[in-house]
GULO-286523 format. One record per residue (C-alpha): residue number from 0; z, y, x. Coordinates in Angstrom, 2 decimals. Each point is the difference from the previous one (the first is absolute). Layout:
BEGIN
NUM,Z,Y,X
...
END
This chain:
BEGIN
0,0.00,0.00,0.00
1,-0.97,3.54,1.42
2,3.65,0.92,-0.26
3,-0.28,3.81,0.18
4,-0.89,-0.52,-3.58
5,3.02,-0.84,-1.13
6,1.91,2.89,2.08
7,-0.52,2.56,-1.90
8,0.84,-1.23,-3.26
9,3.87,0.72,1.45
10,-0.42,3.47,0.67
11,1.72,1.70,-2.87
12,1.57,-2.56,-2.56
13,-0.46,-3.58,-1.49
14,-2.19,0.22,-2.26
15,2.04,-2.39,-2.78
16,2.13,3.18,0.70
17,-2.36,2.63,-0.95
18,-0.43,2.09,-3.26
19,-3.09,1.42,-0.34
20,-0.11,3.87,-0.58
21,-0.46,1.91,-3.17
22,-2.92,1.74,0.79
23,-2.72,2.37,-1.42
24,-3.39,0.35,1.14
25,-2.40,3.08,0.12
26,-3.82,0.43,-0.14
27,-1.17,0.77,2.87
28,-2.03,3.38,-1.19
29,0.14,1.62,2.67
30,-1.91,-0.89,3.34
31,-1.47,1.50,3.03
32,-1.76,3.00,-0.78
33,-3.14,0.09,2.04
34,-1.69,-2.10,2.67
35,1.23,1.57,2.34
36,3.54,-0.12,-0.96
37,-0.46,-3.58,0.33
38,-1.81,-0.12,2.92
39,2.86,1.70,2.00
40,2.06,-3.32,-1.30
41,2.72,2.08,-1.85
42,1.33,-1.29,-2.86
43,2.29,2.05,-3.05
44,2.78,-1.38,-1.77
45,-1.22,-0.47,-3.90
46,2.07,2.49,-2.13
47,1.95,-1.57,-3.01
48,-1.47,0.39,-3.36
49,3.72,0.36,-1.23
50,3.41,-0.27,2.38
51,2.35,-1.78,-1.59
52,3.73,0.31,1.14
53,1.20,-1.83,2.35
54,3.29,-2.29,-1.08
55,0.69,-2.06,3.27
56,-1.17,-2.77,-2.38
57,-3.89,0.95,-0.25
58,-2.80,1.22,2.42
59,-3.32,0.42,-1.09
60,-2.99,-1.42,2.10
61,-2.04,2.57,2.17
62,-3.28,-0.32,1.50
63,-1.86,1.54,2.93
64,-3.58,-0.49,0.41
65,-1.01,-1.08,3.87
66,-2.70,-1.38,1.44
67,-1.44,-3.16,0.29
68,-0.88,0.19,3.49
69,1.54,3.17,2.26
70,-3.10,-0.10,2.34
71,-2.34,0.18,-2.78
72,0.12,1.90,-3.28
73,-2.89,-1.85,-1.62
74,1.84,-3.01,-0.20
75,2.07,1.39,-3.30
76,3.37,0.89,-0.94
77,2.87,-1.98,-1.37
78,3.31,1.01,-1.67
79,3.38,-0.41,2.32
80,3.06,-0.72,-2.28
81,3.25,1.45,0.58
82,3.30,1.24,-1.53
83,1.71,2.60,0.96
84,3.69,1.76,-0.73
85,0.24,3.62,0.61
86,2.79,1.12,-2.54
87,2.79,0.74,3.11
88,-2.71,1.99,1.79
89,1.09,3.26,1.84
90,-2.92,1.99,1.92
91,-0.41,-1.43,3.81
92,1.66,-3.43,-0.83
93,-1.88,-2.86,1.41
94,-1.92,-2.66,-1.85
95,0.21,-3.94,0.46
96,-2.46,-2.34,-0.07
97,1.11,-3.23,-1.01
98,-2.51,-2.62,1.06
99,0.13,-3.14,-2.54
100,-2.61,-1.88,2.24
101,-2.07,-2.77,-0.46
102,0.96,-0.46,-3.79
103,-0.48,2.11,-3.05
104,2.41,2.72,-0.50
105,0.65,0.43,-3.68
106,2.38,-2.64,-0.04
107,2.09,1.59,2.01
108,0.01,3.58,-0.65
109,2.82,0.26,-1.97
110,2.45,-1.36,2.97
111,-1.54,1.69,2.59
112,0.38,3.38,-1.82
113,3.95,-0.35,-0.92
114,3.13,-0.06,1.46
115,-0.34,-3.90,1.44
116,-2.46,1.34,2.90
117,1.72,1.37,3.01
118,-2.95,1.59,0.27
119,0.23,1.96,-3.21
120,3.91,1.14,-0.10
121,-1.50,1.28,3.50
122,-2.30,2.08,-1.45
123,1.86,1.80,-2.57
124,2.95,1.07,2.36
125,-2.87,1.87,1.87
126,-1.59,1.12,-2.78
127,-3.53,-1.55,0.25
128,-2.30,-2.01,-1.92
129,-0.81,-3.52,0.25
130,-3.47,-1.99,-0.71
131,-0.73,-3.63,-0.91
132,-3.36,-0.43,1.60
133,-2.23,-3.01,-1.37
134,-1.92,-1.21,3.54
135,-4.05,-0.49,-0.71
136,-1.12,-3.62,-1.49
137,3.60,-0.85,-1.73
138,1.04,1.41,-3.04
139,-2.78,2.02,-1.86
140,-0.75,1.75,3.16
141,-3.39,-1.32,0.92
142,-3.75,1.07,-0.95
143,-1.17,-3.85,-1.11
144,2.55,-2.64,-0.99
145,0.27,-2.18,1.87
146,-0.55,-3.98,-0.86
147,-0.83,-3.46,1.06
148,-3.28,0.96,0.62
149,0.54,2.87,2.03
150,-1.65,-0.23,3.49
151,0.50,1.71,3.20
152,-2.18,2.75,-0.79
153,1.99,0.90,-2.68
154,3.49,-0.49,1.96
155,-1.65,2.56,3.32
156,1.74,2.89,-1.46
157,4.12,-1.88,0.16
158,0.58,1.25,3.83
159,3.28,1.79,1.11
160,-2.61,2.83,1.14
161,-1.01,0.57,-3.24
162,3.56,-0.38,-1.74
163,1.75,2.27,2.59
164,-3.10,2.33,-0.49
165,0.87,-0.11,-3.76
166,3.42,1.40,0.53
167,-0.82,2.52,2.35
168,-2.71,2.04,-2.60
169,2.99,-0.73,-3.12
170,2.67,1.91,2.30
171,-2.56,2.83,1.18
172,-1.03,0.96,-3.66
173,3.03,-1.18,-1.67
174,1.43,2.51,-2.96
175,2.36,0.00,-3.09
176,-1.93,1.32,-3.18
177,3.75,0.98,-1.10
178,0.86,1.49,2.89
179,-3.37,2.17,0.37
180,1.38,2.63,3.20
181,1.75,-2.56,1.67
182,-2.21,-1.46,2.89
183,1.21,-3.56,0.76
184,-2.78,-1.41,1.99
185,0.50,-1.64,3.26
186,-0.61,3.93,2.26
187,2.44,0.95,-1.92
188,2.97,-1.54,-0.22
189,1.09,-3.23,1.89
190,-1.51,-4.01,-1.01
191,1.87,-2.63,0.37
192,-1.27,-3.60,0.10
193,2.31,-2.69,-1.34
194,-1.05,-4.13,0.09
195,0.69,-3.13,1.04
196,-1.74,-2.81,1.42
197,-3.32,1.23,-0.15
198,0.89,3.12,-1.68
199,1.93,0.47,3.08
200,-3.22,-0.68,2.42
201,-1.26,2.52,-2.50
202,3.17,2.95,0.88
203,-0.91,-0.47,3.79
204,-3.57,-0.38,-0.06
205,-0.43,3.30,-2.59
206,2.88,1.86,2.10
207,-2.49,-1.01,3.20
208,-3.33,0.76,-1.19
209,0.74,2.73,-2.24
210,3.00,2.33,1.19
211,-1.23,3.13,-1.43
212,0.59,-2.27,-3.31
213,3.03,-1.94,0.18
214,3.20,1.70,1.75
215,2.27,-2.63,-0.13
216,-0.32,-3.94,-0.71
217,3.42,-2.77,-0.91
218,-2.27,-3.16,1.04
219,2.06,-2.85,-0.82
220,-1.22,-3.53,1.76
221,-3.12,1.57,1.20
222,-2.55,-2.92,1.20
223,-1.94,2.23,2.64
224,-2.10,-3.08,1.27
225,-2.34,-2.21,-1.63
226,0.49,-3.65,1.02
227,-1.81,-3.18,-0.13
228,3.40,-2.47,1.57
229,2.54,2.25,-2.16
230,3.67,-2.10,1.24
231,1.60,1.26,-3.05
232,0.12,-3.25,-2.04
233,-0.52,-2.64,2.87
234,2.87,1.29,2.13
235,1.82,2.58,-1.09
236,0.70,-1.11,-3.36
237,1.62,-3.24,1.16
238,2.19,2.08,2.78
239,1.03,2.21,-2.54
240,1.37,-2.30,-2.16
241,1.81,-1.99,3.02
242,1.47,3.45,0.41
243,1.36,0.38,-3.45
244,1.82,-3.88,-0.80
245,-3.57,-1.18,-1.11
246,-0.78,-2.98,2.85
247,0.58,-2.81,-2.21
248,-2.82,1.72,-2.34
249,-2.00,0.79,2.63
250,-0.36,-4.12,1.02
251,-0.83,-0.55,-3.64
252,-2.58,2.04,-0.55
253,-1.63,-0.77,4.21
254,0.62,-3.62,-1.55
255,-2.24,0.57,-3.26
256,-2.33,1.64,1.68
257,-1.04,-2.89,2.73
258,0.73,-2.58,-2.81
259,-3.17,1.75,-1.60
260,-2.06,0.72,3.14
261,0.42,-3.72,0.02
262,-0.86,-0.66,-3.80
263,-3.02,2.07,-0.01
264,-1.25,-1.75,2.84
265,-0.32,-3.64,-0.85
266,-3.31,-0.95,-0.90
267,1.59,-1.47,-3.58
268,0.15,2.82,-1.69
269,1.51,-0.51,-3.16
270,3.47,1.08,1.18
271,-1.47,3.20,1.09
272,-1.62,0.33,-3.13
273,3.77,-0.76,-1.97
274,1.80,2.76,2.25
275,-2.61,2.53,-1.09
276,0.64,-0.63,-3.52
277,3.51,0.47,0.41
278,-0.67,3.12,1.14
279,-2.66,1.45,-1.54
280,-0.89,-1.97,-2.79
281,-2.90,-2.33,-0.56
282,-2.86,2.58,0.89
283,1.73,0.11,3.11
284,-2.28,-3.32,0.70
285,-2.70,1.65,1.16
286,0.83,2.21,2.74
287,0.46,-0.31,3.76
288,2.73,-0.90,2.02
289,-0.17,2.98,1.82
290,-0.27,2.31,-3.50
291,3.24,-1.81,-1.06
292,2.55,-0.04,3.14
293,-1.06,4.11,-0.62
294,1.91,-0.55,-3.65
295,2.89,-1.80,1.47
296,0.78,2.14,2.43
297,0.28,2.65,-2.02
298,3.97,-0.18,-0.24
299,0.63,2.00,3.33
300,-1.03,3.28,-2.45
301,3.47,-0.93,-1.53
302,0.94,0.88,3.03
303,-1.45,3.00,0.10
304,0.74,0.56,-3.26
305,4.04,0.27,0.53
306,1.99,2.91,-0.14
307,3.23,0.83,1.22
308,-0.30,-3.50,1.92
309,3.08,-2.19,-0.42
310,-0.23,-3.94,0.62
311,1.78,-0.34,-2.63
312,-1.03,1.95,-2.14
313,-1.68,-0.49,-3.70
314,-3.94,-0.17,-0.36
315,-1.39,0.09,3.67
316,-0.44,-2.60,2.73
317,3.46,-1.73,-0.84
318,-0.70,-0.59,-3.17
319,-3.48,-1.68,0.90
320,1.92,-2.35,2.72
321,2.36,-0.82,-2.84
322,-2.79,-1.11,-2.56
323,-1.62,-2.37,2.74
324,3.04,-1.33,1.44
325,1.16,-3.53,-1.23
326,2.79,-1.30,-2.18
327,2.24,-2.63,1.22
328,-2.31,-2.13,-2.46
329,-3.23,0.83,1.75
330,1.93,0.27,3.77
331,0.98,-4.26,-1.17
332,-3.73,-0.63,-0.54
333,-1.42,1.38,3.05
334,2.06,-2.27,1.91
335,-1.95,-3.28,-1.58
336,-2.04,-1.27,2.61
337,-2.04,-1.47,-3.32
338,-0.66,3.50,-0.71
339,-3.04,2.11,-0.31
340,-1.20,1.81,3.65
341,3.34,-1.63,1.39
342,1.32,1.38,2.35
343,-1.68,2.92,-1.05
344,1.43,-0.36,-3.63
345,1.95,2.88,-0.03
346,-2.52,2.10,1.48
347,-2.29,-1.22,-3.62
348,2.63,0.67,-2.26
349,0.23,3.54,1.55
350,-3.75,0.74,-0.34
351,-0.04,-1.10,-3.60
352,3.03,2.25,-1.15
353,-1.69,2.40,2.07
354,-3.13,0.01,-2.48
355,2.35,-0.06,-3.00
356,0.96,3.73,1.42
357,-0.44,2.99,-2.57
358,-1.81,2.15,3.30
359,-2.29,-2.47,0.04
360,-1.16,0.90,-3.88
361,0.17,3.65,1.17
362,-2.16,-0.32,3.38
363,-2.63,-2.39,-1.92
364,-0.14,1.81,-3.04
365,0.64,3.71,0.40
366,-0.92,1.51,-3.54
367,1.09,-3.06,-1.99
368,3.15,0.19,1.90
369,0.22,3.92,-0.91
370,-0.41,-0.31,-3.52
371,2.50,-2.59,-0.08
372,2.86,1.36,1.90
373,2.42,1.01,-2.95
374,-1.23,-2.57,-1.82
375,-0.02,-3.49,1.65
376,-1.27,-2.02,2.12
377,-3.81,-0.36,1.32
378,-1.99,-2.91,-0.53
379,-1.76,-0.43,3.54
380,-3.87,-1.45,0.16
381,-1.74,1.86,2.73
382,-3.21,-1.15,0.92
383,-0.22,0.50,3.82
384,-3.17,1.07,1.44
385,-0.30,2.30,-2.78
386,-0.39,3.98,0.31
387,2.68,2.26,-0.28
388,-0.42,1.85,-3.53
389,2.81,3.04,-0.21
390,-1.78,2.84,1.58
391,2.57,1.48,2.02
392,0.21,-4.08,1.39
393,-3.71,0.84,0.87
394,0.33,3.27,1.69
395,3.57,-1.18,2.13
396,-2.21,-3.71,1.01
397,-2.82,2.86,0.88
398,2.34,2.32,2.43
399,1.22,-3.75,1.19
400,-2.98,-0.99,1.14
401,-1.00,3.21,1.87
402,2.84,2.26,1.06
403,2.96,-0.75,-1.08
404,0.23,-2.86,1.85
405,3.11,-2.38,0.62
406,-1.13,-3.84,0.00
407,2.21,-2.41,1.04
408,-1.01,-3.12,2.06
409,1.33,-4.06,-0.09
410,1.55,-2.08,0.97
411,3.60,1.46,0.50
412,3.48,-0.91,-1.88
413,-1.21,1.89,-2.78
414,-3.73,-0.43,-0.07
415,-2.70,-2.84,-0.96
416,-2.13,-1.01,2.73
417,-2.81,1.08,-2.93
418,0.78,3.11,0.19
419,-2.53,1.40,2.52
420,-1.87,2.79,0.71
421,-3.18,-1.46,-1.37
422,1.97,-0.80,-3.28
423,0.92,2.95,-0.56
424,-3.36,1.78,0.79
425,-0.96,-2.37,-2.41
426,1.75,1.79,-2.81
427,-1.82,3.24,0.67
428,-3.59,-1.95,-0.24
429,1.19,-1.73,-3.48
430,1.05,3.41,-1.48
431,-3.03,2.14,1.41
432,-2.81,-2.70,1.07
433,-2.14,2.68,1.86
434,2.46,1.52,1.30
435,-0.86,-0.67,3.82
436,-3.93,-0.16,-0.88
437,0.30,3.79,-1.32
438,2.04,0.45,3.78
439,2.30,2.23,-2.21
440,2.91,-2.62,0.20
441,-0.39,-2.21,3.64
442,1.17,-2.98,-0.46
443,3.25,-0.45,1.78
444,1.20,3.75,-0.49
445,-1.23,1.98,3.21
446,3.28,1.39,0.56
447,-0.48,1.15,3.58
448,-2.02,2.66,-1.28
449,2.79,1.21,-2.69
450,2.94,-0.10,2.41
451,-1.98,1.57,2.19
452,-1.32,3.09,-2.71
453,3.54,0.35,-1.29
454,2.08,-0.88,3.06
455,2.07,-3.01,-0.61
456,3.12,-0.11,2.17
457,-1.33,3.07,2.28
458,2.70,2.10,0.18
459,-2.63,3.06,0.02
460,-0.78,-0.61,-2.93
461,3.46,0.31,-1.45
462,0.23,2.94,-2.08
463,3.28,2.96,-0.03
464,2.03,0.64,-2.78
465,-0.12,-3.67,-1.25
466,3.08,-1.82,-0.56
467,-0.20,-4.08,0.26
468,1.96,-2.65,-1.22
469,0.02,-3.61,-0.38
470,1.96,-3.17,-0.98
471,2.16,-1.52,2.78
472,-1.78,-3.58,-1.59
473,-3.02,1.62,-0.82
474,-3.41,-2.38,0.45
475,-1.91,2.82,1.36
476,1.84,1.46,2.64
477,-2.13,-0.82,2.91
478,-2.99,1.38,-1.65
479,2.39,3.54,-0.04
480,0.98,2.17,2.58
481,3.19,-1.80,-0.25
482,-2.11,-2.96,1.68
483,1.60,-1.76,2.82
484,-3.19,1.33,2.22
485,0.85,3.31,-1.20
486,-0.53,2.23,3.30
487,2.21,2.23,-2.05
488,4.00,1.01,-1.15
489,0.69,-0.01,-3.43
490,3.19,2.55,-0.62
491,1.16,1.87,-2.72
492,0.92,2.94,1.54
493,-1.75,2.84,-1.65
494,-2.91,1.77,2.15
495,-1.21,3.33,-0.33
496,-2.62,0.70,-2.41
497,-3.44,-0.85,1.03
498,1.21,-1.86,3.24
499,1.43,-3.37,0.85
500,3.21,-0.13,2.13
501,-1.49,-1.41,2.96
502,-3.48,-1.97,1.08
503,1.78,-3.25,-0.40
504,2.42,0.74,-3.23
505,-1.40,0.24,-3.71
506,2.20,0.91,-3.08
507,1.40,-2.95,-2.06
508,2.20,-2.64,-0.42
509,0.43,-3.73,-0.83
510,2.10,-1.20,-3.40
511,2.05,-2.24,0.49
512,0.31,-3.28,-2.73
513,-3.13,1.54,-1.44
514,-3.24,-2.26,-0.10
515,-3.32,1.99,-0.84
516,-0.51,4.14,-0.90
517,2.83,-0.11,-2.45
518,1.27,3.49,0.67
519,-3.18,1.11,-2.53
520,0.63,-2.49,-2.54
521,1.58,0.88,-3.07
522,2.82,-2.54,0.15
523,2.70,-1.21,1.52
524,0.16,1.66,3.20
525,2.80,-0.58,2.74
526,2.04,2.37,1.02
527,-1.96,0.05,3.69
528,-3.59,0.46,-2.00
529,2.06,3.26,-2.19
530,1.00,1.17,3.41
531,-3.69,0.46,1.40
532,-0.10,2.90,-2.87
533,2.22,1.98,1.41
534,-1.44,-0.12,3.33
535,-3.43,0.95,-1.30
536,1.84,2.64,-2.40
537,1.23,1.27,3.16
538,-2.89,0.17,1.65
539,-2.33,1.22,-2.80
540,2.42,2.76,-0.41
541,0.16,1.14,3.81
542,-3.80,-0.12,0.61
543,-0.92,1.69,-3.46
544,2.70,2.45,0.98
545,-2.07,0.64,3.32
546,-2.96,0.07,-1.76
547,0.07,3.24,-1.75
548,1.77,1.40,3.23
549,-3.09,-0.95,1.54
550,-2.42,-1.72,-1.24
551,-2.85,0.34,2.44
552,2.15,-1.89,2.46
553,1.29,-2.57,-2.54
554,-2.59,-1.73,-2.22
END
């Protein structure tokens, strides 16, 4: 499975967690005025037919009409959702951009814009504004829909470029219709970029590229490199747990996992064929081995997925390692030498609890699973070697299998010796079969050429006035500037604005007992992830301050 798929999905709540947002949507009656208005790429916030009031319970919808393509104006315009909450606005205040990511954004406007985001209590005690932006191809926020028979050409335009190049033109001609004298766009008053994951590659990237845009970015678990052997799963995972009382788990689920290398390789198949329907169902008979080790390992996004990490705790990893571990029953029959896989027994009576697993319903069937959340359970048949349907599934596989890379490679403790580069490369041909005949999407990802456009771990790339975080067991660390090969210091101590402390120090910190970007979630947050809020408050407050004392000097 191309596992930076799955990422993202964690960035700002569960989703059996969500409630969508009341929201109200305007005509979009008003676009660019003349060609050459558009041609200069400048895009104008659509005024509302009729502002309602704002109750803390309700935001309407807003639209912004960009283009298609930022090199070339012939290639159309699309409308940009967003939401925005300006009623604790004072004159000079800066605005937020919270970055929802690689997911549609309605669902979540409602949180984002009320007193569960950090992000947004922020905001109000300095008197600014705060947007919900929509990122192009999820949502409504795209110029086609996109479907199962959508092809590379149609996919050309999802690039960071373009979506970074999207936020730049929203923040330069950015207005309030209510507040009509009040200039809010990005020259002036301050931006500030908020995300996680790869919202957070998003805050340093957009802080990088475009200063004169963004002043500030909170990047929370920030993958800055694109990786075809990501460790996260294979290694990392399993030391993680070892770290936290999790070993006996950890030889349970290594266990399972050879038990099925070793399954899935016999030439009798029919054993195979029963784990898969276990799984998956009985469509799952007609897929790979490769497609279906993707599916299984799956769980490390519950991982991922934790918040507040405790071993312990409720609804994360422990409570997976307690659904496949055995009763005394089942601990009695793996010790019968008559027994099926014996010696391996126990290692088969893991793997089939394993597929008994609710994640597995969610990872397998992601809409179905949705729509059933408050209301039971899902009835799994996924037919493997089928395309991906849900368009925003579409557009994440799409950014997968060209930039926003992180594949992870087997064999290792966690990871099926099917799991290869070629398997997952083959993912990207299934979903967009001329893909790598169009040479719009080579086939693997040429990452050397995006590290090496955007800067991976290069620490002159590394923007000022960003703050970083990340989990002390997150899975993407060494794809951060918290990497082991880091060349650089990560410290919290405050530097000026517009300046790092040193060449070899950058401005962040690590939370402890926190797993993946859960200081931007809307949820149960540790104390240590709170406590990253007040640094950044800090910081924001000082470099704004220095800002309007000078802010030729600091920008």
């Amino acid at each position: 499975m191309i596992l930076s798929s799955f990422i993202s999905f964690t960035i700002l709540i569960p989703y059996s967690f969500a409630t969508p947002a009341k929201v109200v949507s305007r005509s979009a009656t008003d676009t660019f005025t003349n060609e050459q208005e558009f041609s200069n790429v400048e895009a104008r916030v659509l005024p509302p037919t009729q502002k309602k009031k704002v109750t803390g319970e309700q935001y309407e919808v807003e639209t912004v009409q960009l283009p298609v393509d930022h090199d070339n104006p012939s290639a159309g315009k699309f409308d940009n959702r967003f939401w925005c909450s300006d009623e604790y606005y004072i004159q000079g205040g800066p605005v937020f951009l919270l970055d929802v990511g690689q997911q549609e954004a309605e669902t979540f406007a409602r949180e984002m814009l009320s007193e569960r985001n950090p992000a947004y209590n922020l905001m109000k005690k300095m008197h600014g504004m705060a947007i919900v932006w929509e990122h192009r191809y999820y949502g409504k926020s795209w110029h086609m829909k996109i479907t199962t028979e959508s092809q590379a050409h149609d996919m050309r335009y999802l690039t960071l470029e373009q979506s970074l190049n999207d936020v730049k033109i929203f923040a330069k001609r950015f207005r309030r219709p209510n507040l009509p004298k009040v200039e809010v766009h990005s020259a002036a008053v301050p931006w500030v970029f908020v995300g996680g994951d790869y919202a957070g590659l998003r805050a340093v990237r957009m802080r990088q590229l475009h200063p004169d845009t963004i002043f500030a970015s909170y990047a929370a678990t920030a993958p800055l490199l694109a990786n075809l052997d990501w460790k996260g799963p294979s290694e990392l995972l399993p030391k993680f747990m070892n770290a936290v009382g999790l070993d006996s788990c950890v030889e349970m689920i290594e266990g399972a996992i050879k038990l099925l290398d070793y399954i899935l390789s016999q030439e009798d198949q029919d054993d195979a064929l029963k784990v898969k329907e276990k799984f998956l169902g009985p469509a799952a008979k007609t897929g790979s081995n490769e497609q279906f080790v993707g599916i299984v390992e799956a769980f490390a996004s519950i991982w991922i997925s934790a918040a507040n990490f405790d071993p312990h705790k409720s609804g994360y990893m422990a409570d997976f390692c307690k659904f496949v571990s055995l009763t005394p029953e089942e601990i009695r029959k793996s010790r019968n030498p008559r027994a099926r896989y014996w010696p391996r027994t126990r290692d088969w009576i893991v793997l089939l609890k394993w597929a008994q697993h609710p994640f597995i319903a969610w990872q397998a069937n992601f809409q179905p699973f949705l729509k059933a959340a408050y209301s039971g359970e899902v009835q799994v048949n996924y037919k493997l070697g089928a395309k991906l349907e849900d368009m925003d599934a579409i557009s994440r596989e799409w950014q997968a299998c060209t930039e926003i890379v992180n594949w992870d490679q087997g064999p290792a403790a966690f990871t099926s010796k099917f799991h290869t580069t070629k398997s997952d490369s083959s993912l990207c041909e299934l979903q967009f079969p001329n893909g790598k005949a169009s040479k719009i999407m080579p086939v693997p990802p040429d990452i050397a050429s995006f590290n090496k456009k955007y800067g991976g771990l290069d620490p002159g790339k590394w923007p000022t006035n960003v703050f970083y975080t990340i989990g002390e067991y997150s899975l993407a660390r060494e794809e951060s500037i918290f990497s082991s090969k880091s060349p650089v210091r990560v410290k919290a101590d405050i530097p000026p604005c517009a300046r790092n402390l040193n060449d070899k120090t950058v401005f962040g910190t690590e939370i402890v007992n926190e797993a993946n970007a859960n200081d931007v979630k809307m949820y149960d947050r540790g104390k240590a992830a709170q406590q990253t809020w007040h640094i950044f408050e800090e910081a924001l407050e000082k470099w704004v301050k220095d800002h309007r004392k000078n802010p030729t000097q600091c920008k």
